[in-house]
C-alpha positions as CSV (number, residue, x, y, z in Angstrom):
1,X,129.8,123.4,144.2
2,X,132.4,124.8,142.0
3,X,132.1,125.7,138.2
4,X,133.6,122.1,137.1
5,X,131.5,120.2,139.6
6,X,128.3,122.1,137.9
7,X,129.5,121.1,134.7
8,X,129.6,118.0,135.3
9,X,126.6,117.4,137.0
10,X,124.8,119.3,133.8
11,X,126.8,116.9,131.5
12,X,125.5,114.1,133.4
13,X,121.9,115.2,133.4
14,X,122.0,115.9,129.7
15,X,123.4,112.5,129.3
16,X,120.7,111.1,131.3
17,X,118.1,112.7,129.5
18,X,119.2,111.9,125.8
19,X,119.7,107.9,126.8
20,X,115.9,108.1,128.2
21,X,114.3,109.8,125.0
22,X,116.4,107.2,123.0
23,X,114.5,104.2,123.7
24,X,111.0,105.7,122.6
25,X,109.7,104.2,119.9
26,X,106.8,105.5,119.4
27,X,104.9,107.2,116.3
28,X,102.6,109.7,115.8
29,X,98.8,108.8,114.4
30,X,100.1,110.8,111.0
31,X,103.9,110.1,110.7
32,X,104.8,110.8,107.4
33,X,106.2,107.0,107.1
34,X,102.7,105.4,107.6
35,X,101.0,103.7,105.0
36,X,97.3,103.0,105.3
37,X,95.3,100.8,103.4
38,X,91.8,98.7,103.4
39,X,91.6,95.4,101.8
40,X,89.0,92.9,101.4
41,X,90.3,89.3,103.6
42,X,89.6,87.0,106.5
43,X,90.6,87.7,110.0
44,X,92.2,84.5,110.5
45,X,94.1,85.1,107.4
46,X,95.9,88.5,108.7
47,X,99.0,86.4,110.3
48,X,99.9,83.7,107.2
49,X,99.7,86.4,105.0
50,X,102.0,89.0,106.9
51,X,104.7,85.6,107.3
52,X,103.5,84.7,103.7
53,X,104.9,87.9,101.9
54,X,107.5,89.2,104.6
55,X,110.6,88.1,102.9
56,X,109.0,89.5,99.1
57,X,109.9,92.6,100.8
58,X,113.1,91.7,102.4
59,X,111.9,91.6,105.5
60,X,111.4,89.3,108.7
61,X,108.8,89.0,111.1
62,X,110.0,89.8,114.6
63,X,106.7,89.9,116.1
64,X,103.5,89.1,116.3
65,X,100.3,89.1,118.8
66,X,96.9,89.5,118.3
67,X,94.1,90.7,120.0
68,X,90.0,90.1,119.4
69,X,90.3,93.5,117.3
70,X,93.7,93.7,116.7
71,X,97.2,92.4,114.4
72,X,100.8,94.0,115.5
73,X,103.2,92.6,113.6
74,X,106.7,93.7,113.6
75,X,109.1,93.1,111.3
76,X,113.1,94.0,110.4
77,X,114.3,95.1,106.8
78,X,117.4,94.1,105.7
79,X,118.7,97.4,105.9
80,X,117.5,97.2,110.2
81,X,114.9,99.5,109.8
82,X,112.3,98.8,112.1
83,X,108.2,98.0,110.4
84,X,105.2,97.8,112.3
85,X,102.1,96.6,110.6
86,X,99.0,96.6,112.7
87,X,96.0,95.0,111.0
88,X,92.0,96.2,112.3
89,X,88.8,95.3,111.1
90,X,86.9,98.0,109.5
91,X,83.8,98.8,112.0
92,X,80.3,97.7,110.0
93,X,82.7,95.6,107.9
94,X,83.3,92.2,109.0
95,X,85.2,91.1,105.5
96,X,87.1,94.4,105.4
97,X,90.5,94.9,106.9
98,X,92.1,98.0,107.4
99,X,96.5,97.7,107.1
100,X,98.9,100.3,109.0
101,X,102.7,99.9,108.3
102,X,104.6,102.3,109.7
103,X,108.7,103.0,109.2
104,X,108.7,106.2,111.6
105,X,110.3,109.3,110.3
106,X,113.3,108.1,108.6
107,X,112.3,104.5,107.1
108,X,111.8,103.3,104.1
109,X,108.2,104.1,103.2
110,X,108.1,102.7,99.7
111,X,108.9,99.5,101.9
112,X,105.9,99.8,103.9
113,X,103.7,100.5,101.2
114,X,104.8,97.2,98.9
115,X,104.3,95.4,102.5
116,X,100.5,96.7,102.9
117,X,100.0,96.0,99.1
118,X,101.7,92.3,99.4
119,X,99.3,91.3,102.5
120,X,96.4,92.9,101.0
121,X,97.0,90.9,97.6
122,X,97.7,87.5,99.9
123,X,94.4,88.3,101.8
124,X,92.6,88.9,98.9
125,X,93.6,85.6,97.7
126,X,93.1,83.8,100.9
127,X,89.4,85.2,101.3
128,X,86.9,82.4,101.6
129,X,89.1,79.5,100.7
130,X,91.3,77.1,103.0
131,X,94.9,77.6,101.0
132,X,95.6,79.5,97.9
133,X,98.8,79.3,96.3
134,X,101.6,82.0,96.4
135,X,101.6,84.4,93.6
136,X,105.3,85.4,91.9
């Protein structure tokens, strides 16, 4: 190989390399865009309230799916930043409810946190009763 052909081939490589790394998404346990809360609510509540409030936020549910211990909602801000809010129950605590959002390391965290506070308001309200109305 000659010194352009090397060149090349590196450039490709790097190029290879970069495009892979750019499609993960994943967060670390404490990234600083996180947002952690627990709020008193229902289980079955989690998902009306997330689709309740989205929108106070100016944001849109792109996601959602449960499992028996867990919410992942994802949603899209109007400025495309990407939020995901997962939803646990707090072990010991069946009427407890522990609320993640997360913005990575360049969102909008005061986003995510009026997101956690907006659920955990609609949850509060929802807890024990059928419907509740929506608050201003």
């Amino acid at each position: 190989m000659n010194g352009l052909q090397t060149t090349l081939v590196g450039l490709l490589l790097s190029l290879l390399i970069s495009c892979g790394r750019a499609g993960y998404t994943s967060t670390p346990d404490h990234s600083p865009g996180a947002v952690d809360v627990v709020a008193p609510g229902d289980w079955n509540d989690v998902d009306a309230a997330v689709w309740a409030v989205a929108g106070r936020v100016e944001a849109a549910v792109v996601s959602a799916s449960a499992t028996p211990d867990l919410w992942r909602h994802e949603l899209l801000s109007i400025n495309d930043e990407r939020i995901v809010l997962e939803t646990t129950r707090e072990p010991g605590h069946e009427d407890r409810l522990r609320l993640r959002a997360d913005v990575g390391f360049h969102g909008d965290r005061a986003r995510a946190a009026a997101l956690v506070r907006a659920v955990a308001r609609r949850l509060h309200d929802l807890k024990g009763v059928e419907v509740a109305p929506l608050r201003d």
